[in-house]
LUMLUM-509144 format. One line per field, with one value per residue (C-alpha): residue in one letter; residue number from 1; x, y, z. Coordinates in nm, 4 decimals. Layout:
BEGIN
residu: c(A  ...)
num: c(NUM  ...)
px: c(X  ...)
py: c(Y  ...)
pz: c(Z  ...)
END
This chain:
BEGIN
residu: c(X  X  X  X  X  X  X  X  X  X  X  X  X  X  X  X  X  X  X  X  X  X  X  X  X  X  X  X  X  X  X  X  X  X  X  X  X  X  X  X  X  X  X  X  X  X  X  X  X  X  X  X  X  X  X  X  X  X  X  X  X  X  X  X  X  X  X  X  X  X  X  X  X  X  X  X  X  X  X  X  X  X  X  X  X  X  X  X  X  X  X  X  X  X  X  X  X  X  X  X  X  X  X  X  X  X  X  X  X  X  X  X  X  X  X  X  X  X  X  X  X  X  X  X  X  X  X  X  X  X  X  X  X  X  X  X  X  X  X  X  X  X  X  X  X  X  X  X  X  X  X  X  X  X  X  X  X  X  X  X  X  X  X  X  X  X  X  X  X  X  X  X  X  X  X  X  X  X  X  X  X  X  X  X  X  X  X  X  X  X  X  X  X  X  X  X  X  X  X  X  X  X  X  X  X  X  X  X  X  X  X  X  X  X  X  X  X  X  X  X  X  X  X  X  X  X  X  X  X  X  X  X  X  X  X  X  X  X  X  X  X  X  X  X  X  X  X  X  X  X  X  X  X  X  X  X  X  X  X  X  X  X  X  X  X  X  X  X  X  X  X  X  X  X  X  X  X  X  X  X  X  X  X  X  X  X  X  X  X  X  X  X  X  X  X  X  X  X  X  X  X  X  X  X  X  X  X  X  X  X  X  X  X  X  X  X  X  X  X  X  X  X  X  X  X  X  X  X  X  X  X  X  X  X  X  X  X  X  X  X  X  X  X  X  X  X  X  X  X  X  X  X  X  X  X  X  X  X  X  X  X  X  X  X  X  X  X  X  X  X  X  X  X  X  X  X  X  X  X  X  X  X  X  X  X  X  X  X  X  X  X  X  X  X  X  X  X  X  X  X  X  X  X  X  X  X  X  X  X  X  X  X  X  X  X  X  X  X  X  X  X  X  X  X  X  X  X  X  X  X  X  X  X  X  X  X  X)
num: c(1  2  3  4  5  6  7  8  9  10  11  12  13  14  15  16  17  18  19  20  21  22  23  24  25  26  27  28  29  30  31  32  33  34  35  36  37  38  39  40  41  42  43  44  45  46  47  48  49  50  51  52  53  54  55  56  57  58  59  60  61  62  63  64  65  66  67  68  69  70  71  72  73  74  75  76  77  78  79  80  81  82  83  84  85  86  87  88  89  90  91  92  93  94  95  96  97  98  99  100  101  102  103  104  105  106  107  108  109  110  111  112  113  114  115  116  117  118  119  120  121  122  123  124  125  126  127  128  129  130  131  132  133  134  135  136  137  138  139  140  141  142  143  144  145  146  147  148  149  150  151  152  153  154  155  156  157  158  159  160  161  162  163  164  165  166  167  168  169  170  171  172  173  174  175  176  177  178  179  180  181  182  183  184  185  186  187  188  189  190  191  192  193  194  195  196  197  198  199  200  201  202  203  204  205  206  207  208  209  210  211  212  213  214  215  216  217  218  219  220  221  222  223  224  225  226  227  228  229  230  231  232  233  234  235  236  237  238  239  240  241  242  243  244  245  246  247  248  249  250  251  252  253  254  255  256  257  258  259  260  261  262  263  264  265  266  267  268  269  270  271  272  273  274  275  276  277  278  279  280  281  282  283  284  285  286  287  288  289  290  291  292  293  294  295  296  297  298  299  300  301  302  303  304  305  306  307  308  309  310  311  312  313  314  315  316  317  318  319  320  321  322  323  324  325  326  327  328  329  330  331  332  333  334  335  336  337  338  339  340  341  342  343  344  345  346  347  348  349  350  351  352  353  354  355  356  357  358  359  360  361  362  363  364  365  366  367  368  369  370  371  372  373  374  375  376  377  378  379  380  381  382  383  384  385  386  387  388  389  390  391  392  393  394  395  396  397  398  399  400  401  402  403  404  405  406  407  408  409  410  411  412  413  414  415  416  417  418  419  420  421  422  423  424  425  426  427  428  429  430  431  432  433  434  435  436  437)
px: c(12.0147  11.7579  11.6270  11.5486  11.3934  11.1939  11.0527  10.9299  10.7333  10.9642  11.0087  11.3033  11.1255  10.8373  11.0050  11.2862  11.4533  11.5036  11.1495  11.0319  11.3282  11.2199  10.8832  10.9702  11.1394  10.8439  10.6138  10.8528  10.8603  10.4932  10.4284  10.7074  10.5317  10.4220  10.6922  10.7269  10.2927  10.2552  10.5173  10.3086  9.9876  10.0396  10.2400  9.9892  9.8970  10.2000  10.4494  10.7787  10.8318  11.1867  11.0553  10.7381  10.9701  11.1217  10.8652  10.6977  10.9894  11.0144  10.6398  10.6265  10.9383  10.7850  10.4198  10.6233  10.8352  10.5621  10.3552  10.6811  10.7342  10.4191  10.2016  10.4261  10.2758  10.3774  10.2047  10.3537  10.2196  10.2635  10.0703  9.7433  9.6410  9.2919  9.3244  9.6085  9.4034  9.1269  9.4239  9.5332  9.2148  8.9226  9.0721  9.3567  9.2564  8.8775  8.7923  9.0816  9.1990  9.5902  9.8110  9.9353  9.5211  9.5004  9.7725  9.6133  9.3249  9.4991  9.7156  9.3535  9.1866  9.5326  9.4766  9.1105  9.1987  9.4768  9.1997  8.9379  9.1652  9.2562  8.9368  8.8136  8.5925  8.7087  8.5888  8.1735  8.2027  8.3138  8.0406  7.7898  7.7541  7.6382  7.8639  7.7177  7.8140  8.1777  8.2197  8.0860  8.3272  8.6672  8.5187  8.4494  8.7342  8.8936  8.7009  8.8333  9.2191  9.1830  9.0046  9.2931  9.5425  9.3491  9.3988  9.7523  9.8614  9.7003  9.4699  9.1077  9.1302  8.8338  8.5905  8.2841  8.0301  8.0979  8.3174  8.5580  8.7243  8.9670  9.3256  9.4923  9.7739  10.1175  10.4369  10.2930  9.9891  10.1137  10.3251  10.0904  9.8517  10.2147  10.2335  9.8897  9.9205  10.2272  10.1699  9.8721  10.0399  10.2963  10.0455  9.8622  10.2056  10.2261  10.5582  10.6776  10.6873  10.5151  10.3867  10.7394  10.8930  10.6434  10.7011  11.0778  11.0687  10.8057  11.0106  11.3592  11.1587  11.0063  11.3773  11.4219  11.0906  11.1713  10.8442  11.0958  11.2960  11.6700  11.8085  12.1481  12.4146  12.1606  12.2705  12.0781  12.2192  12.1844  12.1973  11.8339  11.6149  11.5217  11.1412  11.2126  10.9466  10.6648  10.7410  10.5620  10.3946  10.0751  9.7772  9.4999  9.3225  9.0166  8.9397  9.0487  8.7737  8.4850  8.4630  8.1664  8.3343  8.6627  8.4781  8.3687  8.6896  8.8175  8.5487  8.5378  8.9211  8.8236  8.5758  8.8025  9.0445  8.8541  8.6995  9.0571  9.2066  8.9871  8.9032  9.2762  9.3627  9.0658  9.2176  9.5378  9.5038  9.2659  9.5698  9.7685  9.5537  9.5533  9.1550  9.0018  8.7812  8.5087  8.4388  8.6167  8.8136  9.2040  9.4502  9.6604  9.3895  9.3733  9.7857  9.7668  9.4998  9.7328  10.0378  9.8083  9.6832  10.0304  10.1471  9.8799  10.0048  10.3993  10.2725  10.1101  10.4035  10.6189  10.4562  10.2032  9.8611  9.7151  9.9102  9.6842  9.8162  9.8952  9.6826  10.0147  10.1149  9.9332  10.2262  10.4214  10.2174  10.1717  10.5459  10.5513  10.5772  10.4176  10.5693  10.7562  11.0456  10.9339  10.7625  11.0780  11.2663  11.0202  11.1468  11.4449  11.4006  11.2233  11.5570  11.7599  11.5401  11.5690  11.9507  11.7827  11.5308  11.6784  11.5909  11.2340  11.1617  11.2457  10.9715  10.7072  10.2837  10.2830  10.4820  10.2525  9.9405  9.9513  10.0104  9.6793  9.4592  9.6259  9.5212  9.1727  9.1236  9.2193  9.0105  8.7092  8.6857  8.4517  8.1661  8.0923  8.0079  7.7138  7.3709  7.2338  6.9003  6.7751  6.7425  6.7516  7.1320  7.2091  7.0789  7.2936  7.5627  7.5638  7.5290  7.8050  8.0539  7.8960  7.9476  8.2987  8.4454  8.1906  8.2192  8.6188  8.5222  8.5573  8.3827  8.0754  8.0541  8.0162  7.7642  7.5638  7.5735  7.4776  7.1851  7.0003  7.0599  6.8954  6.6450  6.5302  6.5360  6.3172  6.0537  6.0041  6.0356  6.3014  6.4498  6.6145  6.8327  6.9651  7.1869  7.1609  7.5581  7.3565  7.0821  7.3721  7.5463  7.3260  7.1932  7.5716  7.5942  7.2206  7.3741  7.6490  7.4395  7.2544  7.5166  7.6672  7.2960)
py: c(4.0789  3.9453  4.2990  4.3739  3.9979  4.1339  4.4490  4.2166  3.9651  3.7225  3.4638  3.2590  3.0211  3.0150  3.0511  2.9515  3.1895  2.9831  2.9122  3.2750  3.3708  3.0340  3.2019  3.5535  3.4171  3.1559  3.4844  3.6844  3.4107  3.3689  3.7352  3.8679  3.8609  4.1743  4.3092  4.2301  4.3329  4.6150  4.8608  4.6801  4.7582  5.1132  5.1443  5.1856  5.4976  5.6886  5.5932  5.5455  5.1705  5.1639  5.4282  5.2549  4.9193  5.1131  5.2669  4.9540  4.7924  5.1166  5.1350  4.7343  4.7696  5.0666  4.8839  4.5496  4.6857  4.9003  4.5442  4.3898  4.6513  4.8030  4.5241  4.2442  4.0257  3.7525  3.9845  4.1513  4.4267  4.5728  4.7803  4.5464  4.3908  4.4551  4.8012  4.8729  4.7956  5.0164  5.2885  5.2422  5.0594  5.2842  5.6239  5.7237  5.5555  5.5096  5.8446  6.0391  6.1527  6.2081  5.9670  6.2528  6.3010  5.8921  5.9382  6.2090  6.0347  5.7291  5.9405  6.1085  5.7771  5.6906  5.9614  5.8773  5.5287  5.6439  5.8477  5.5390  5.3225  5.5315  5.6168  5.2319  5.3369  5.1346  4.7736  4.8997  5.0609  4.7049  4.5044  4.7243  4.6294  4.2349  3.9853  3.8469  4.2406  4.1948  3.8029  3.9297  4.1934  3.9887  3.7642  4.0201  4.1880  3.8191  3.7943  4.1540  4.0656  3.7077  3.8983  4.1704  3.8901  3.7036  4.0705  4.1271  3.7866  3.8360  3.5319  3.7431  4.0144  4.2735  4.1726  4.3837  4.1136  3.9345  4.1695  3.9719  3.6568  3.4176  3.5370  3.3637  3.1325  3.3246  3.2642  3.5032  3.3486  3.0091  3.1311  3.2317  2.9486  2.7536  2.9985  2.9296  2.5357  2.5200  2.7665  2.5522  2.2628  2.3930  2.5431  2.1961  2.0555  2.3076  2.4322  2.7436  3.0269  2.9002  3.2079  3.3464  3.0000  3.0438  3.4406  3.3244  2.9897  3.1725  3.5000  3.2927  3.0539  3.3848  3.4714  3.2520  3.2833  3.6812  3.7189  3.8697  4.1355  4.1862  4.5507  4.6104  4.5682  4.3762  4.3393  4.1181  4.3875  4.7146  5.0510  5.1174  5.3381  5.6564  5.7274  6.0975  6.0999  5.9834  6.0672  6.3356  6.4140  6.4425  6.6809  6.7503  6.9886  6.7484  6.7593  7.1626  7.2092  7.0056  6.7294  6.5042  6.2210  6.2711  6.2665  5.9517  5.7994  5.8666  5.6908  5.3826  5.3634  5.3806  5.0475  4.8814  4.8788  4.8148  4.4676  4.3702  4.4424  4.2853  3.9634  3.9001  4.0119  3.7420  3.4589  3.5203  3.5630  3.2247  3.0732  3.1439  3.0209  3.3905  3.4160  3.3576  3.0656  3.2100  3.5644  3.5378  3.8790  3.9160  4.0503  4.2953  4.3367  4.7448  4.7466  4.5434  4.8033  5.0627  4.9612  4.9112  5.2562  5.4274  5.1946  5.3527  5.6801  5.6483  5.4879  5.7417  5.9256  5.7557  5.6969  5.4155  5.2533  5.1669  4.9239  4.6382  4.2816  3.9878  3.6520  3.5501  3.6048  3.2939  3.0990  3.1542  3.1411  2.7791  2.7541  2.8214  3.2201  3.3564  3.6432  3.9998  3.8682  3.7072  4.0022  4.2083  3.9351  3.9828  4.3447  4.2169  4.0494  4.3241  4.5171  4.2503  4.2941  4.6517  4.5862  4.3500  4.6000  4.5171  4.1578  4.2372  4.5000  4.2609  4.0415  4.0150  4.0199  3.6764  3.5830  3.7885  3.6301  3.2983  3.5385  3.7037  3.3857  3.2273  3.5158  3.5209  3.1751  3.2624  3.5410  3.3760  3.0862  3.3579  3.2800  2.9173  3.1558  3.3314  3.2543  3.1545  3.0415  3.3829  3.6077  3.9150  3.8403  3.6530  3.8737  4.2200  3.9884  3.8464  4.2123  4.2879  4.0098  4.0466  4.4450  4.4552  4.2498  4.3404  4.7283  4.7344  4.8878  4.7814  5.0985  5.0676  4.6984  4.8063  5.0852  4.8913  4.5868  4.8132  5.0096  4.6847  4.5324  4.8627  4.8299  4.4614  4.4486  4.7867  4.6191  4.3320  4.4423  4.3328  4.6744  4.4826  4.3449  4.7179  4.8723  5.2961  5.3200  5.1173  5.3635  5.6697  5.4574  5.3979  5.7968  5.8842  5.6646  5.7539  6.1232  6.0305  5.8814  6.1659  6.4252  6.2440  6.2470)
pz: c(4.2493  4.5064  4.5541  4.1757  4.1531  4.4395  4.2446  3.9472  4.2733  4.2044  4.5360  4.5129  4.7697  4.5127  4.1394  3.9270  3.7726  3.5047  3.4064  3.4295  3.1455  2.9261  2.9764  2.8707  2.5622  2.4541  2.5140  2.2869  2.0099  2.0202  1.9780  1.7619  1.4848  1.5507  1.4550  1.0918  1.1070  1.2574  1.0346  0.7127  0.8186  0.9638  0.7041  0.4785  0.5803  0.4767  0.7991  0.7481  0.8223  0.9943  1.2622  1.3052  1.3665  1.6375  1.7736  1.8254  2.0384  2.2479  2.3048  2.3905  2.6461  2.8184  2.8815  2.9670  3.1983  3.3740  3.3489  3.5677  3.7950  3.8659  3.8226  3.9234  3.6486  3.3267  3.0760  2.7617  2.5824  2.2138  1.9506  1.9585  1.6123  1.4928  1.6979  1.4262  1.1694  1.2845  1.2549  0.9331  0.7217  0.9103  1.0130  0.7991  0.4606  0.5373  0.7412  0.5760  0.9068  0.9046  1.0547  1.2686  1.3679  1.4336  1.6900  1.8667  1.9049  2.0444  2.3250  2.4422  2.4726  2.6524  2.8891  2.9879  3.0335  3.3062  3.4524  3.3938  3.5677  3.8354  3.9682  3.8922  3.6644  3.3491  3.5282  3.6137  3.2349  3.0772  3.2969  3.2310  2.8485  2.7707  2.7588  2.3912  2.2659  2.4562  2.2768  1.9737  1.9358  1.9765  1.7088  1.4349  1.5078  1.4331  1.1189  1.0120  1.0761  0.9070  0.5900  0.6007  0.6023  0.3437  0.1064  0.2199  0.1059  -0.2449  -0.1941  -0.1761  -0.4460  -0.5188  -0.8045  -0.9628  -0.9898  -0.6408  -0.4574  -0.3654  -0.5445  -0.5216  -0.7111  -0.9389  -0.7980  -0.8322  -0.6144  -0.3935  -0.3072  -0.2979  -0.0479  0.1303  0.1531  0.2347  0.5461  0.6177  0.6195  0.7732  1.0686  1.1100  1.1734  1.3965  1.6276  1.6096  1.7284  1.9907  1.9013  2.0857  1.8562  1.5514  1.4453  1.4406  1.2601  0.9878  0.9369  0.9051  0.6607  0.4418  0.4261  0.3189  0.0755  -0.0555  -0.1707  -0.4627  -0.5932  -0.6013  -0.3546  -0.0732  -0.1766  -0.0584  -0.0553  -0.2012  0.0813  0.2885  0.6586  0.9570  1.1793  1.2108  1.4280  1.5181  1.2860  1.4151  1.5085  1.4108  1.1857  1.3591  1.7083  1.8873  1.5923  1.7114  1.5884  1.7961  1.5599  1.5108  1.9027  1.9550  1.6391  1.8458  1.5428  1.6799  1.4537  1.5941  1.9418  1.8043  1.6932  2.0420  2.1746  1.9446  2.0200  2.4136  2.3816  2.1421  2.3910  2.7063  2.5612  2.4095  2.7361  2.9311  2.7758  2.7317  3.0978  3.1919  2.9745  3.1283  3.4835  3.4714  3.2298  3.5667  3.8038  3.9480  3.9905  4.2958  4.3183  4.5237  4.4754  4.0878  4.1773  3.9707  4.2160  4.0050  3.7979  3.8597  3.7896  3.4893  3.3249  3.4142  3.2552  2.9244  2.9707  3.0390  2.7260  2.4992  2.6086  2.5327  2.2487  2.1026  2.1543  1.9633  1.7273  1.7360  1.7333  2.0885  2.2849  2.4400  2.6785  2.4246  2.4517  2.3218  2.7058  2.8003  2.6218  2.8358  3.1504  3.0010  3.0291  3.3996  3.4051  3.7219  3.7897  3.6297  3.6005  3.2505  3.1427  3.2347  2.9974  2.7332  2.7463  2.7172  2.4227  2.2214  2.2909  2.1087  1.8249  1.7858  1.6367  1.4084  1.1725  0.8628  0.9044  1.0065  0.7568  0.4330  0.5558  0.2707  0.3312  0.2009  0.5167  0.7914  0.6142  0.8259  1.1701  1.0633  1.0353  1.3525  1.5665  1.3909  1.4875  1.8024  1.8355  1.6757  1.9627  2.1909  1.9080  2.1555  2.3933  2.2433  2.3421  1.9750  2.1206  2.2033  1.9296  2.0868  2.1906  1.8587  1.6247  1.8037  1.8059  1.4586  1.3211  1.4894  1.3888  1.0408  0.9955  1.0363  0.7664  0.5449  0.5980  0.6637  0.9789  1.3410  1.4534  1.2505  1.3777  1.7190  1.6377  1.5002  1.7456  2.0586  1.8424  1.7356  2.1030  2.2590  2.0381  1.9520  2.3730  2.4022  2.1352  2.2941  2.6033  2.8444  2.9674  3.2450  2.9948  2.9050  3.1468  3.1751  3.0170  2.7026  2.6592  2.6685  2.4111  2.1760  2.2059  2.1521  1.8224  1.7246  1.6948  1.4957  1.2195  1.2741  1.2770  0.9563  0.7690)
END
């Protein structure tokens, strides 16, 4: 026993056992919505929705576990929201790139972040673009996920005059404005796994009022759905054809990740008091990048968006996790669930609505750390948090962030601002407009 607490860096001298599994399961509870989100929003584009269920445990155990043994640290990992969105909303139903396409995509950007990581590349390319383009980012990409969850839970509906309007009050979205409140207040209590109680009480009150649907011969437990038919069903033809959008995709999926990866790994290693005070370095911070990158890979393969670290993680490092051992329980965990699909599967939009505006919140706090003073960092910035609710794309968002900061800092003159990965950047998106004109 002492020898596999050992291969997780767990030091009985130094941890409780105890504390490291309470940890594991508040990081579960926090984070289980996804869940009940992911197989509704990817499967919009066509996936069956018991195999994606499954192949989103499977793909969250594999990075978790290689997060407790290889990297020794409290972090879970699962298909990443916002990056599943860009999946579904932008490639599949906005591109019209197959789902089988999509997952392509994600395994190659997989593969160069193994290589990225491995030869410590992925760190110098992160630093190298400005932090108001990095914050900016995380809080569009908020904005974005709190709009879908808005339109999922039948609150925002489209309208020709205005766009978008407020929908008439029905069970549904009454419900959902219920979820909202109430998940609201639970996080404002700090209760552990509020996101999860609200998916739950909204999903049984949704019963009566006919909102949640029960399948004849309804049963909480089941044998796990198969992920024969999205597994391994991957179709490279867009990247054996040299498609410079495809080439594209890849690469939006490659920054996506990097930023979400990183600004979560920062919040959490500084949640655990793992940075060091004087030269600000992570220790593990190389391993934990890996076990995102291998994640995004076996993701891929069975059958799922990219997987990315949870901020969610940092509930649990608030509940004394320090070590694998809780992410290794976390893994634990998401095997339970995987006997419990049926239960997860009835669980209406109405109910996932509050998840989405929780983790836009969340998301939306880096906007405190833009420098609003200086308009050649706010204005990049504000077209970027703008673009991507507005356009339904996360992609174009970032495009057009990094073009305007090359060039408001080029016409007015402060090239030191612009590091040489920018200028190759913005060339690179300059010929995709381009290309697409």
């Amino acid at each position: 026993m002492n020898k596999v607490l050992a291969l997780v860096g767990f030091d009985p001298t130094k941890h409780s056992v105890k504390t490291e599994l309470l940890a594991g399961l508040t990081t579960f509870l926090t984070m289980s919505y996804i869940l009940a989100v992911n197989p509704l929003i990817l499967g919009e584009t066509g996936m069956d929705k018991g195999a994606l269920f499954s192949a989103t445990i499977v793909s969250s155990i594999i990075a978790t576990l290689v997060m407790a043994f290889y990297a020794k640290l409290p972090f879970a990992l699962a298909p990443g929201m916002g990056l599943n969105a860009f999946f579904a909303y932008t490639l599949v139903l906005g591109m019209g790139y197959s789902w089988q396409e999509a997952l392509a995509a994600v395994f190659i950007e997989g593969v160069v972040f193994i290589l990225l990581t491995f030869f410590k590349v992925r760190e110098a390319v992160v630093m190298a673009i400005p932090k108001s383009l990095r914050y900016s980012i995380t809080v569009g990409i908020g904005i974005f996920i709190a709009c879908l969850g808005l339109e999922n839970g039948g609150i925002i509906i489209g309208n020709e005059a205005t766009t978008t309007a407020l929908a008439p009050w029905t069970p549904t979205t009454i419900l959902s404005a219920c979820g909202i409140v109430l998940a609201s207040i639970l996080m404002a209590a700090r209760i552990k796994g509020a996101l999860f109680y609200t998916i739950i009480i909204i999903t049984v009150i949704g019963i009566p009022l006919g909102v949640t649907q029960l399948p004849e011969g309804f049963s909480i437990i089941s044998q796990p759905k198969s992920m024969a038919p999205i597994a391994l069903s991957l179709d490279f033809s867009g990247f054996l054809q040299l498609d410079l959008n495809y080439y594209i995709v890849v690469f939006t999926l490659l920054f996506m990740d990097l930023f979400d990866t990183l600004g979560t790994l920062i919040g959490t290693f500084n949640s655990a008091g793992m940075v060091d005070e004087k030269t600000g370095r992570m220790p593990g911070l190389g391993h934990a990048m890996m076990a995102d990158a291998i994640g995004t890979t076996a993701g891929a393969l069975c059958g799922t968006s990219t997987i990315t670290t949870f901020m969610e993680s940092t509930t649990g490092i608030m509940s004394g996790g320090r070590t694998g051992l809780t992410s290794l329980s976390v893994a634990f965990f998401f095997l339970l669930a995987l006997f419990f699909s049926p239960l997860f599967l009835i669980i209406p939009a109405a109910a996932t609505t509050s998840a989405l505006i929780i983790v836009g919140v969340l998301m939306t706090k880096s906007i405190q750390k833009i420098d609003f003073t200086d308009y050649t960092e706010a204005v990049p910035s504000f077209i970027t948090i703008i673009t991507m609710p507005l356009t339904a794309s996360i992609s174009e968002g970032i495009v057009l962030g990094l073009l305007s900061y090359v060039l408001i800092k080029v016409f007015t003159c402060r090239y030191k601002d612009i590091s040489p990965v920018m200028y190759i950047l913005a060339i690179l998106f300059l010929l995709k407009y381009i290309h697409i004109l």
